[in-house]
C-alpha positions in Angstrom: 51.4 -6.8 -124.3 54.8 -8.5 -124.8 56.1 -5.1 -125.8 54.7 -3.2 -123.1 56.2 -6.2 -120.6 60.0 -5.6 -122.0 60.0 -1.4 -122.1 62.2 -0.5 -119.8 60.5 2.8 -119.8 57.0 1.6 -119.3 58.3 -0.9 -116.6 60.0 2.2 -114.6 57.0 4.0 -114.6 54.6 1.8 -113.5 56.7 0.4 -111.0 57.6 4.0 -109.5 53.8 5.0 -109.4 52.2 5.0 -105.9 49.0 4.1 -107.5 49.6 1.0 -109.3 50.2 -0.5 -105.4 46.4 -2.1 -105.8 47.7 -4.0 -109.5 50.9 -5.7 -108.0 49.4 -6.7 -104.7 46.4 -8.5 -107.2 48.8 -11.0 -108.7 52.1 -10.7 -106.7 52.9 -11.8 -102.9 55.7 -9.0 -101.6 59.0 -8.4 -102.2 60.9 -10.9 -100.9 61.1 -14.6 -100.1 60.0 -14.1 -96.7 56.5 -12.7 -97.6 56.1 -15.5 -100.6 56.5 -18.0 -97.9 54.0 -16.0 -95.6 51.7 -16.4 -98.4 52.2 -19.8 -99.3 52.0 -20.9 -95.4 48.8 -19.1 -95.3 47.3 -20.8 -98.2 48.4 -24.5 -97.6 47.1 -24.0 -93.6 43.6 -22.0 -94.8 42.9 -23.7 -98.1 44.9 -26.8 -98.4 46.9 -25.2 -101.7 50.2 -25.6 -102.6 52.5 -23.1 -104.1 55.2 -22.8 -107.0 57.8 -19.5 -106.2 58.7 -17.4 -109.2 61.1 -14.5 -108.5 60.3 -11.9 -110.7 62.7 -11.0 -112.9 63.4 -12.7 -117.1 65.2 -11.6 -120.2 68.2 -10.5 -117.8 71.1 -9.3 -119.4 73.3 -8.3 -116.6 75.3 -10.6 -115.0 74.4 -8.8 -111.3 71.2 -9.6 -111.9 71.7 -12.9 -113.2 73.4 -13.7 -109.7 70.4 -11.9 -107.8 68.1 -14.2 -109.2 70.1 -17.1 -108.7 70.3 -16.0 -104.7 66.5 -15.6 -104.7 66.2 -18.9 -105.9 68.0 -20.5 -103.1 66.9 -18.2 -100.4 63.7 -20.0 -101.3 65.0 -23.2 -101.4 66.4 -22.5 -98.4 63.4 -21.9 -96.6 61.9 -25.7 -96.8 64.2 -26.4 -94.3 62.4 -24.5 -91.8 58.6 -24.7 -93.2 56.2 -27.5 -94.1 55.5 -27.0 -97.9 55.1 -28.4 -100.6 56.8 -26.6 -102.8 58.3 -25.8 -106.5 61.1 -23.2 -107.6 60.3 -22.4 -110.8 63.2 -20.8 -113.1 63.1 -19.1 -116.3 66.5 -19.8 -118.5 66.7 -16.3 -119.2 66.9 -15.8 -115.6 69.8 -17.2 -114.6 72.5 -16.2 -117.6 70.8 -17.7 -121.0 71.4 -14.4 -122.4 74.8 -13.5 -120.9 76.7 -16.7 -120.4 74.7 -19.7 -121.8 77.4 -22.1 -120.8 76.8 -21.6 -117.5 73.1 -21.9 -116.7 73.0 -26.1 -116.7 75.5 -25.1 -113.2 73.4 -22.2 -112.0 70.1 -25.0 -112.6 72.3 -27.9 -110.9 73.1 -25.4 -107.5 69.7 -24.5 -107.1 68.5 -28.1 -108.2 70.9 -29.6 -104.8 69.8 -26.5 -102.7 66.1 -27.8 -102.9 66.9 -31.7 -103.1 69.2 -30.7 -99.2 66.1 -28.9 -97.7 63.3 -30.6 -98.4 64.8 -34.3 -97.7 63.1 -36.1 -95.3 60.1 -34.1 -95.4 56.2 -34.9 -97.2 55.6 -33.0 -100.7 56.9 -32.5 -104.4 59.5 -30.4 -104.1 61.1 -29.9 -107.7 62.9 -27.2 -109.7 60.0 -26.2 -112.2 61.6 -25.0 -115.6 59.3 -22.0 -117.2 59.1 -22.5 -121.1 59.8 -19.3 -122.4 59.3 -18.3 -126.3 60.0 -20.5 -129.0 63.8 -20.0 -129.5 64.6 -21.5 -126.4 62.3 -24.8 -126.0 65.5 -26.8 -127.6 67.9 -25.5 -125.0 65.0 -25.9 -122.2 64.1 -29.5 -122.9 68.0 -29.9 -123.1 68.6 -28.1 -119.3 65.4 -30.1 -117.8 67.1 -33.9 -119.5 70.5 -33.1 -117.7 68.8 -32.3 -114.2 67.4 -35.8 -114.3 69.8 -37.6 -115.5 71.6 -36.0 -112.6 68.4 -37.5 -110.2 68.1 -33.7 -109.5 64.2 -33.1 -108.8 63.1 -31.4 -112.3 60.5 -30.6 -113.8 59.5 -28.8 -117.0 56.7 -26.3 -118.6 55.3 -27.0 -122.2 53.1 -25.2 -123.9 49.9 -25.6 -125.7 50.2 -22.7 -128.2 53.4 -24.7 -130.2 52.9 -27.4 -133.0 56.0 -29.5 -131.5 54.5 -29.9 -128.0 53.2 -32.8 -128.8 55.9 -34.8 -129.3 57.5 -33.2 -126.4 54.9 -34.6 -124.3 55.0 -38.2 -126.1 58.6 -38.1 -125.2 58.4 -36.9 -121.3 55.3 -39.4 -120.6 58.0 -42.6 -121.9 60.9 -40.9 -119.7 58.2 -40.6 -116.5 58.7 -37.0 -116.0 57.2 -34.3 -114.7 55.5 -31.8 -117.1 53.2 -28.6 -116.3 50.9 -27.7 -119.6 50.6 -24.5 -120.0 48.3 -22.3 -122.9 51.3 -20.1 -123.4 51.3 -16.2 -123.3 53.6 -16.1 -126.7 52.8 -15.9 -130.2 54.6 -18.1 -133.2 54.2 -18.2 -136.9 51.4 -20.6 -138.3 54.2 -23.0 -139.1 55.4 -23.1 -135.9 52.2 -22.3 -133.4 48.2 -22.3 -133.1 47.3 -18.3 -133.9 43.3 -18.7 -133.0 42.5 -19.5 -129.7 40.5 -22.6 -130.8 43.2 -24.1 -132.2 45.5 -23.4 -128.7 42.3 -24.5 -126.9 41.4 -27.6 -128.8 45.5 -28.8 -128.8 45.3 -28.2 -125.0 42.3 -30.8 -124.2 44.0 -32.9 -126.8 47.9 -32.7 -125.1 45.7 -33.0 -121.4 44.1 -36.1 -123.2 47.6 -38.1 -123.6 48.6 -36.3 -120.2 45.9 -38.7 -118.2 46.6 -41.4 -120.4 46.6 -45.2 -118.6 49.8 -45.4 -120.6 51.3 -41.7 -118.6 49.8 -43.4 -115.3 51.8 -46.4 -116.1 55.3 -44.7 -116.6 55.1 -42.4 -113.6 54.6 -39.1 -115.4 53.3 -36.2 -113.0 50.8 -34.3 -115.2 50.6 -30.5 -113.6 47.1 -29.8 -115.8 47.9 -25.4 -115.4 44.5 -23.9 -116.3 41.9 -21.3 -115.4 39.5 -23.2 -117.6 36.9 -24.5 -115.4 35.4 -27.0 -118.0 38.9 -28.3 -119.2 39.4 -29.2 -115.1 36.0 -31.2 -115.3 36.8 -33.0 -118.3 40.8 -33.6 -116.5 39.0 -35.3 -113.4 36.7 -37.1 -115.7 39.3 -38.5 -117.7 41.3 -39.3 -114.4 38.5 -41.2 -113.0 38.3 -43.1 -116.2 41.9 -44.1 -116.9 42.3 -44.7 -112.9 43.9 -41.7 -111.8 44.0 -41.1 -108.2 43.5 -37.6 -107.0 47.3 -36.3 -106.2 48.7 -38.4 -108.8 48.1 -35.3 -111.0 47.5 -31.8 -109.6 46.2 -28.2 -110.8 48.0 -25.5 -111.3 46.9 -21.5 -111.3 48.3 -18.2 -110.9 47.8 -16.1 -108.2 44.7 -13.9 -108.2 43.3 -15.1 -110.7 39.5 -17.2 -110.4 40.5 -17.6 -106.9 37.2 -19.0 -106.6 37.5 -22.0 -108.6 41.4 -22.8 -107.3 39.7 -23.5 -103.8 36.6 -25.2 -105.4 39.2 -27.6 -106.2 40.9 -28.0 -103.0 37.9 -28.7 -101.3 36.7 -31.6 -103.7 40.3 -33.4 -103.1 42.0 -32.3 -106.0 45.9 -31.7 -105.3 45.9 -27.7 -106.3 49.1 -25.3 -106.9 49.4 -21.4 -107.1 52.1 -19.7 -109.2 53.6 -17.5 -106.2 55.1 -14.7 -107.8 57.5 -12.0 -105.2 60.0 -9.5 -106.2 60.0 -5.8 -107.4 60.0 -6.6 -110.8 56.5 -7.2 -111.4 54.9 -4.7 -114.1 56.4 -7.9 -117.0 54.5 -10.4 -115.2 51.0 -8.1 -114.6 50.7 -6.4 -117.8 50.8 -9.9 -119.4 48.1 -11.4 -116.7 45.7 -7.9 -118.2 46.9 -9.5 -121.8 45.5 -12.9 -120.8 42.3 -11.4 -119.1 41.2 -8.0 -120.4 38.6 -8.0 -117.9 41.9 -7.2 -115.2 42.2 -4.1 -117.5 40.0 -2.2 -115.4 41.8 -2.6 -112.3 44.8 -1.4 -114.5 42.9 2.0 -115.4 41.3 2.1 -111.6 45.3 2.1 -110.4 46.4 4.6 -113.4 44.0 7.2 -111.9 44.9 6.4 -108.6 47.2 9.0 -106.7 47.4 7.0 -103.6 
């Protein structure tokens, strides 16, 4: 699937395709910033849900487009101004120049980190730059990026994931700084001396990283757990463990992705629990689908249903 998400090819002609409308309007909300904000207004007023924006768009290697996503980024910073959200801006490092001029994405991070710090002040919600964790070879420079936003008191935050050996330790060390950290599985795969390879491995490290997560010692330093899963028991056994180590609900939050078990996201909402969509908008959406069909194959039939589509 990771493959099939970086063909520029394959990406061209299933974004060109009329019939492959149905697939990005599943897990992507328009085109542009104005429709993600329609979206997220609609779900926060109808289902009390938050939202964290993603422009689509990663592995850039063109400085144009490194400066398009960068504008996208504060087009939707720049709409808390005007809109009551709650609201993250999550940024890949690839994004915004990691792989055309490295020295420069801590000041692209730092513009967009003021942009949303200006808009929302004054105004209810968690409003943060969320840092994607990408593969492997870029954790080190991601952890780096998210340390010199807060030392900066810019509102950061930062993705780990589940699937990596080290992430541990990386969550030892953000609980003692009191930061915010979203756990995700992770959609990558590592060697066996860097990553879990079985999904009970991944699965049993996730419970045990959500287990230090909801810690009394994590409620004590001020770390924000973001607990990003479409798991419905790991979410029962997150509450229980809240309740236990005296967690109160919107100290910690939920986070899912857009059309997926939409179901269970409002379950959620209406028991109390603080819950967050991953908003994708852009054009640039067959890299993020075709690795949602990866995570699910059961979304592979509405794949084949838009391939034979001529509509």
């Amino acid at each position: 699937m990771i493959a099939l998400a970086r063909s520029s090819a394959v990406k061209d002609f299933m974004q060109n395709r009329r019939g492959m409308r149905k697939l990005a309007e599943r897990f992507v909300a328009g085109s542009d910033a104005a429709a993600a904000v329609d979206t997220a207004l609609q779900l926060l007023d109808k289902k009390n849900i938050r939202t964290s924006f993603y422009y689509l768009g990663e592995y850039v290697d063109r400085l144009e487009l490194v400066q398009e996503n960068v504008d996208q980024k504060l087009a939707i910073a720049g709409r808390l101004t005007d809109e009551a959200l709650d609201v993250h801006v999550s940024v890949d490092p690839t994004q915004i120049g990691l792989q055309t001029d490295p020295d420069q994405v801590g000041p692209r991070a730092r513009t967009i980190g003021r942009a949303i710090t200006r808009a929302s002040a004054g105004k209810p919600g968690l409003h943060c730059l969320m840092l994607d964790m990408e593969d492997a070879s870029v954790v080190d420079f991601t952890l780096a990026l998210h340390d010199d936003l807060r030392r900066l008191e810019l509102p950061a935050a930062i993705t780990l994931q589940a699937y990596l050996r080290r992430t541990e330790r990386d969550v030892e060390r953000l609980i003692a700084a009191g930061a915010k950290v979203r756990l995700v599985k992770g959609a990558f795969v590592g060697s066996r001396e860097v990553a879990f390879t079985s999904e009970a491995e991944i699965k049993a490290n996730y419970r045990k990283l959500v287990g230090l997560m909801l810690s009394a010692q994590a409620r004590a330093s001020g770390f924000y757990p973001i607990i990003a899963t479409h798991d419905d028991r790991i979410q029962a056994e997150a509450i229980a463990l809240a309740r236990k180590n005296g967690w109160p609900q919107g100290a910690y939050e939920f986070e899912m992705l857009l059309g997926v078990r939409s179901d269970v996201a409002e379950a959620l909402a209406r028991q109390g629990e603080r819950v967050r969509l991953y908003v994708p908008f852009g054009c640039d959406w067959w890299p993020y689908a075709i690795r949602r069909i990866g995570e699910n194959p059961a979304n592979g039939m509405l794949l084949a249903r838009s391939l034979l589509s001529r509509r």
